[in-house]
SELUM-75417 format. One record per residue (C-alpha): residue number from 1; x, z, y. Coordinates in Angstrom, 1 decimal. Example, Ala and Ser with C-alpha at 12.3 -4.5 7.8 and 13.67 -1.06 7.14 Angstrom:
REM residues 2
NODE resi     px     pz     py
NODE    1   12.3    7.8   -4.5
NODE    2   13.7    7.1   -1.1
//
This chain:
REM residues 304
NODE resi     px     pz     py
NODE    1   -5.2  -10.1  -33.6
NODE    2   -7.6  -11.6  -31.1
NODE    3   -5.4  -11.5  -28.8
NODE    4   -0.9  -12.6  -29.1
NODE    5    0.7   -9.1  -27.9
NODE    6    2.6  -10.8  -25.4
NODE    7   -0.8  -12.4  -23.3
NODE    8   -2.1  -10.9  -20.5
NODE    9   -4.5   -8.5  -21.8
NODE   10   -5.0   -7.1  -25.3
NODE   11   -8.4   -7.1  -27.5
NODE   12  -10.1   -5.1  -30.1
NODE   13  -13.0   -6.5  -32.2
NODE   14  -15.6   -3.5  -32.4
NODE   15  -18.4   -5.0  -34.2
NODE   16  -18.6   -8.6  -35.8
NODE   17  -18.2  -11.3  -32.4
NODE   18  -17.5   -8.6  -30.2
NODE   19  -14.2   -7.7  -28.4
NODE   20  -13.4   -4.7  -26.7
NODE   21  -10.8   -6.0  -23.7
NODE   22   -8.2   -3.5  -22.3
NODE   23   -5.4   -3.8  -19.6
NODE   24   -2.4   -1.2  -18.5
NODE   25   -0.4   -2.0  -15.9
NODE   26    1.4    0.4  -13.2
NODE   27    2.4    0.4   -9.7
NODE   28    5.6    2.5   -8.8
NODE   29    6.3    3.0   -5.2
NODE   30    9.8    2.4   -5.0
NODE   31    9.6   -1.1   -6.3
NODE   32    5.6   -1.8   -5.8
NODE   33    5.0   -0.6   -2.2
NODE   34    6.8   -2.5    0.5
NODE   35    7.1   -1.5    4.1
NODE   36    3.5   -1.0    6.0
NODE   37    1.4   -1.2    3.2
NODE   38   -0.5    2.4    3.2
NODE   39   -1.5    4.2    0.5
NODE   40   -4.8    2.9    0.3
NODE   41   -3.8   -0.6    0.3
NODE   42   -1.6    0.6   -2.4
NODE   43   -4.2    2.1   -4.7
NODE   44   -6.1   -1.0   -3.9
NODE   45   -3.3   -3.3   -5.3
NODE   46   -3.1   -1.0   -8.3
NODE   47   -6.2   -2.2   -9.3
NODE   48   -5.9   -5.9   -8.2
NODE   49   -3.1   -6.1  -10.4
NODE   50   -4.8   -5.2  -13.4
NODE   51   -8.1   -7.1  -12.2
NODE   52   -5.9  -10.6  -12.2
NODE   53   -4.8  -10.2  -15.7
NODE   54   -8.5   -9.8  -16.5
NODE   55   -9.0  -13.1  -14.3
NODE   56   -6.6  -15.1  -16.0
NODE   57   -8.5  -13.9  -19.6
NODE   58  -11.8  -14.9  -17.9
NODE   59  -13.3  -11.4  -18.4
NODE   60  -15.6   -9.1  -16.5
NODE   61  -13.8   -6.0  -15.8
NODE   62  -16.6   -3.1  -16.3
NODE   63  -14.6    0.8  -16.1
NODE   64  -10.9    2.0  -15.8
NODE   65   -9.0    5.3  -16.1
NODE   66   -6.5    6.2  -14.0
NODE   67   -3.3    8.3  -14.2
NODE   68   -1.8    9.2  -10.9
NODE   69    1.7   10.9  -10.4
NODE   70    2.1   12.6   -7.3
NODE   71    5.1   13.5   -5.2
NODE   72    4.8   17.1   -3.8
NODE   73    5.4   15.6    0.2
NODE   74    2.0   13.9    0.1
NODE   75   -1.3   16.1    1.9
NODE   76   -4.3   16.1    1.0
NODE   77   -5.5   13.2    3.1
NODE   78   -3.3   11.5    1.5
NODE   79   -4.7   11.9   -2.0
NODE   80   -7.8   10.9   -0.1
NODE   81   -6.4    7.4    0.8
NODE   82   -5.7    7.0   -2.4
NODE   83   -8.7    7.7   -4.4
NODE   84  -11.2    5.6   -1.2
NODE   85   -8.1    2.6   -2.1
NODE   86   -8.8    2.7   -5.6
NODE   87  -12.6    3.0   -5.1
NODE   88  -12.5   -0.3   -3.0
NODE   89  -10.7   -2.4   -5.2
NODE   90  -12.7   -1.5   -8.2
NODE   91  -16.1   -1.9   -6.4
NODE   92  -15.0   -5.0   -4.8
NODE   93  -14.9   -6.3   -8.6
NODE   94  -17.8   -4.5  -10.4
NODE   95  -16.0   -2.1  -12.0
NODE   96  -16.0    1.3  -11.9
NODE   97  -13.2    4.0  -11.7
NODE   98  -15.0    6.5  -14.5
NODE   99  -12.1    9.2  -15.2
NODE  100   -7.9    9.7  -15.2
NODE  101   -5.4   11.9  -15.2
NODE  102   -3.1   13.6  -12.6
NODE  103    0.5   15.2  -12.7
NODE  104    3.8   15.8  -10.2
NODE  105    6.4   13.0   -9.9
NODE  106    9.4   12.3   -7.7
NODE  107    7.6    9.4   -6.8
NODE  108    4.1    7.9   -6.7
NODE  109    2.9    6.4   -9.6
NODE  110   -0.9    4.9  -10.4
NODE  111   -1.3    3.6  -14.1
NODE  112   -4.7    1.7  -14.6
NODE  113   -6.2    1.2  -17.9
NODE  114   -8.8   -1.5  -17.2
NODE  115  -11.7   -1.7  -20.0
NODE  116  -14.1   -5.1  -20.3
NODE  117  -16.0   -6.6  -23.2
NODE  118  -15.9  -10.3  -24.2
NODE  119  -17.2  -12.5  -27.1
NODE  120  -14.8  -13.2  -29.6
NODE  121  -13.2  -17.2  -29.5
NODE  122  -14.1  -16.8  -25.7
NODE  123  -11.1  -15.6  -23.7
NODE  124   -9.1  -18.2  -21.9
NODE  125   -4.9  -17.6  -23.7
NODE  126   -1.7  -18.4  -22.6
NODE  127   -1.3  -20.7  -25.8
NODE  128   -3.4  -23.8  -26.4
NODE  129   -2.1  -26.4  -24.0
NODE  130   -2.1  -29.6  -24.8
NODE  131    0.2  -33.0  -24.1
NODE  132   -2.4  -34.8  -21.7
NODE  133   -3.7  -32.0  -19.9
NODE  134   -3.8  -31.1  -16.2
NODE  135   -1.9  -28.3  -14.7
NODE  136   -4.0  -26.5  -12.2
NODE  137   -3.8  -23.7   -9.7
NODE  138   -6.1  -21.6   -7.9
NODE  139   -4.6  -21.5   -5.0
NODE  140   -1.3  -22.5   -2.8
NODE  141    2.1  -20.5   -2.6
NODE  142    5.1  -18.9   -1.1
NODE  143    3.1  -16.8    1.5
NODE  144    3.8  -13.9   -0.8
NODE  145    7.8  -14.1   -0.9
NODE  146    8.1  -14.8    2.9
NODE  147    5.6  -11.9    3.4
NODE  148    8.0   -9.6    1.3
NODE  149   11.1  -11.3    3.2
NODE  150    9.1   -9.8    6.8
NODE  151    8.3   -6.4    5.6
NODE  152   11.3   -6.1    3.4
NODE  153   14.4   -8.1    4.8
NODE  154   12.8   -7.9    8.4
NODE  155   12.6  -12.1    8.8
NODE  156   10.6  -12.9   11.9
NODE  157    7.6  -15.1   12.1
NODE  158    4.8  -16.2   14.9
NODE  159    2.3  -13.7   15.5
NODE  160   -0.5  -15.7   13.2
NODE  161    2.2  -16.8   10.7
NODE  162    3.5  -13.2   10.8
NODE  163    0.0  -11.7    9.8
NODE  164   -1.1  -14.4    7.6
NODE  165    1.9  -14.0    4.9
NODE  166    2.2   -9.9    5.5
NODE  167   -1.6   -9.4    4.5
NODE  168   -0.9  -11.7    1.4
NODE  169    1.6   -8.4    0.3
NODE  170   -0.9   -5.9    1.8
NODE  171   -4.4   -7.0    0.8
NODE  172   -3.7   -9.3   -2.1
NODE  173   -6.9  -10.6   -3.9
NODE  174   -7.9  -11.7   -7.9
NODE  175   -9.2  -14.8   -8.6
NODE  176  -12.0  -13.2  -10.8
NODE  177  -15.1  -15.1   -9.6
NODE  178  -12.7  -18.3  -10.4
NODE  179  -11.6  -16.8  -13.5
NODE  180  -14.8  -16.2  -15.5
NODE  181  -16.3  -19.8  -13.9
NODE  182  -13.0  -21.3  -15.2
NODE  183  -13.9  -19.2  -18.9
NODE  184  -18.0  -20.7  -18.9
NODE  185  -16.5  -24.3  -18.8
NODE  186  -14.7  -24.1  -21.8
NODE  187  -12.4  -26.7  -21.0
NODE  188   -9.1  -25.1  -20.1
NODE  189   -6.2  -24.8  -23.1
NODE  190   -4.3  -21.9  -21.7
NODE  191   -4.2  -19.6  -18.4
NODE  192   -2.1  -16.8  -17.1
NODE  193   -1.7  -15.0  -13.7
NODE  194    0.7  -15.9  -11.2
NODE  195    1.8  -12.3  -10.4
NODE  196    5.4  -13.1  -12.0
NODE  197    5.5  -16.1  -10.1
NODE  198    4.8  -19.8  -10.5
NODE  199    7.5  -20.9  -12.3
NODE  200    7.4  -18.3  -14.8
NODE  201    4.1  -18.8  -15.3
NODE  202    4.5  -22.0  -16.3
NODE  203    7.4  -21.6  -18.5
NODE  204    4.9  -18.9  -19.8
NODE  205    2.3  -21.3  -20.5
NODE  206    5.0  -23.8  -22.0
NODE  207    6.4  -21.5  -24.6
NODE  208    3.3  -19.9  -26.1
NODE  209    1.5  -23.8  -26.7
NODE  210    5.3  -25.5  -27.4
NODE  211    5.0  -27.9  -24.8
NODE  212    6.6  -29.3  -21.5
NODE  213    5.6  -29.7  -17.8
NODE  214    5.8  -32.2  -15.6
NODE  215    5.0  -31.0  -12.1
NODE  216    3.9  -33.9   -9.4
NODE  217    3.2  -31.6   -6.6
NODE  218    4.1  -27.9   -5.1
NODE  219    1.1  -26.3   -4.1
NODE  220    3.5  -24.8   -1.4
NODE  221    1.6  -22.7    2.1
NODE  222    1.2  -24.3    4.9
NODE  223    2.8  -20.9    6.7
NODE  224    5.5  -20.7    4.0
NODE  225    6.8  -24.2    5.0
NODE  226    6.4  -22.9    8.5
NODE  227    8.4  -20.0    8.0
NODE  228   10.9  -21.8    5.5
NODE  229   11.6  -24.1    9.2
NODE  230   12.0  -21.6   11.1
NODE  231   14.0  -19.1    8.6
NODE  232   16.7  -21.8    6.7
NODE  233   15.4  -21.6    4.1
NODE  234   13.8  -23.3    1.2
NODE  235    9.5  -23.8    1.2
NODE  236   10.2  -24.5   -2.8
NODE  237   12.0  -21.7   -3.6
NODE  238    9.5  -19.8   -1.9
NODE  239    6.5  -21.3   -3.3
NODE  240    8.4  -21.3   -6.9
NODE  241   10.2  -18.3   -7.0
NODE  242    8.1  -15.6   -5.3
NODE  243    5.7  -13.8   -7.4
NODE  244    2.8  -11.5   -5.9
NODE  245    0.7  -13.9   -6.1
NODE  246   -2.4  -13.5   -8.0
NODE  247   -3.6  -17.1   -8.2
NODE  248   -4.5  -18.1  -11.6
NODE  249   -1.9  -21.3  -13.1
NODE  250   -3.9  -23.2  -15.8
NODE  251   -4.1  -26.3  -17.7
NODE  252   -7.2  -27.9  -18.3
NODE  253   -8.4  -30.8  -20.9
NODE  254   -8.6  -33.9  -18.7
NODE  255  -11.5  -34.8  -19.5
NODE  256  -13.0  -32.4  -18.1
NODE  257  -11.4  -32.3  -15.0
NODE  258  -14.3  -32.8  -13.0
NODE  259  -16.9  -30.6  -14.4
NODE  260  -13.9  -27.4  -13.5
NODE  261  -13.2  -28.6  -10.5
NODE  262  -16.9  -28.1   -9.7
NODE  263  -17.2  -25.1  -11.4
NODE  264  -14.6  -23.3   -9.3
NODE  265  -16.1  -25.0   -6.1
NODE  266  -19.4  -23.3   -6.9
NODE  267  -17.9  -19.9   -6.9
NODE  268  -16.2  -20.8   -3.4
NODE  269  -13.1  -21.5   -5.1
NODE  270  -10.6  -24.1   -4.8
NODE  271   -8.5  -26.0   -7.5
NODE  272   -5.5  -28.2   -7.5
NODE  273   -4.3  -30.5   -9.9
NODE  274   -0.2  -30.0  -10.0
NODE  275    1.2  -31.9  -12.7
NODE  276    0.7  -32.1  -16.4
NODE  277    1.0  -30.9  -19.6
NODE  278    4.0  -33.2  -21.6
NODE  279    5.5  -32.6  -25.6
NODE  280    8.9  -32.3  -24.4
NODE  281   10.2  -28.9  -24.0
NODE  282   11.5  -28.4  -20.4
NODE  283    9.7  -27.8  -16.7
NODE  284   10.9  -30.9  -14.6
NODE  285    9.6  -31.6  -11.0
NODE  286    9.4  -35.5  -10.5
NODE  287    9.6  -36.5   -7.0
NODE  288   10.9  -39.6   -4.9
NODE  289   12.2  -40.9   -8.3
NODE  290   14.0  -37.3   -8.4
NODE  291   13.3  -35.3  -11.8
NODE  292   14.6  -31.6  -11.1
NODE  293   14.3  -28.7  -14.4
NODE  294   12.3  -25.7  -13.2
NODE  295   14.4  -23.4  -14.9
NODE  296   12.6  -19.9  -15.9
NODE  297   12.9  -17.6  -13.3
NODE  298   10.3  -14.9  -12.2
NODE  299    9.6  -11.8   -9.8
NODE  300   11.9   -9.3   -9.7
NODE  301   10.7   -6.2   -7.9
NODE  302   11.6   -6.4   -4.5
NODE  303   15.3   -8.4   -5.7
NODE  304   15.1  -11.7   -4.1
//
């Protein structure tokens, strides 16, 4: 297989070199759809979900079906938001939304199947890290779990801290542009999305390439620490634990450090180095002469 069935995407070689590159992933309102978000930003994130695991691959999303259940209480201007939501998150990629499927439900459901081609040897895996190499990020944290604390647990926050974590639930983005940079470079071992969160990401990383992590650094939101002050409550746990966060947690031959780093700043990107990649077995945070285990926890929908 081109592609371990439990990575991010899965692959099917069509003709010699070539790889056909597919994605499924659903979004169920009950547990997918906080608070405030509307339908279109929720058909938007429908897409962005499945978009980020392409990201992580390092593959240029190209069509997608789409199979929508529909509760009988929504109008037809609803089914409008819908469709214009899923329109603007595939466009906003380069894909296209080229055909589906719809049927009644007791609640709303959009199932994407996201279609892509890619060389074979190419894609970017969550196995292949290496003792020596950098862990990376795409981006900084916790903005996504105190967002779903706001709209979900009704935690108050400043006005711009307030929109600047809620729109991180609402309008998340994928790091694609990052993503298929990240893929040209050929110097990262392994890569995943962040959208389980960041420490089960990493444990992620760790147990497909049989390797250890030792973090230096939490890549933690400047408005999550704000909002940890203010709330009681832990910026690490947030930045951690939260999940909804598309970023794109790599590791990268060392190296090569450099040449990614400006790779990723071309595309308007950021990266940051976290930690590295170790041969012990175990996730420890080292700091102030502190080692802490990371122990495996992830994203539960909407169970914090």
């Amino acid at each position: 297989m081109p592609v371990p069935f439990n990575d991010d995407v899965a692959a099917y070689e069509t003709t010699k070199g070539n790889l056909v590159v597919l994605k499924t992933d659903m979004l169920v309102a009950k547990t997918d759809v906080p608070p405030d978000m509307t339908l279109w930003q929720a058909a938007r994130k429908a897409v962005v979900m499945n978009i980020s695991d392409f990201a992580a691959k390092g593959v240029q999303p190209i069509s997608a079906l789409v199979s929508l259940g529909l509760p009988r209480n929504l109008d037809e201007t609803d089914i409008e938001q819908i469709g214009e939501g899923l329109n603007a998150g595939a466009r906003q990629y380069g894909a296209y939304i080229i055909g589906g499927d719809t049927g009644e439900a007791s609640d709303l459901v959009i199932a994407i199947a996201l279609f892509g081609m890619a060389k074979k040897g190419t894609l970017m895996l969550r196995k292949g890290a290496k003792p020596g190499d950098i862990v990376a990020v795409t981006g900084v944290f916790g903005k996504t779990s105190a967002g779903l604390r706001i709209l979900v647990h009704k935690l108050e926050a400043a006005g711009e801290i307030k929109e600047a974590l809620t729109n991180s639930i609402l309008m998340p983005n994928a790091r694609l542009k990052e993503g298929l940079a990240l893929c040209r470079t050929r110097a990262v071992s392994a890569a995943i999305d962040s959208s389980d969160g960041l420490a089960w990401s990493l444990h992620e990383i760790a147990r497909a390439s049989g390797v250890g992590i030792s973090l230096e650094k939490l890549p933690i939101a400047l408005e999550a620490e704000q909002f940890a002050s203010a709330n009681r409550l832990d910026p690490a746990e947030l930045a951690l634990y939260g999940g909804e966060e598309y970023e794109l947690v790599l590791t990268v031959k060392s190296n090569m450090w450099r040449e990614v780093q400006t790779a990723v700043k071309r595309t308007g990107g950021s990266l940051f180095q976290i930690g590295k990649v170790t041969s012990d077995s175990s996730i420890i945070y080292e700091t102030s002469g502190k080692r802490t285990e990371i122990p495996p926890k992830g994203y539960e929908h909407f169970k914090e």
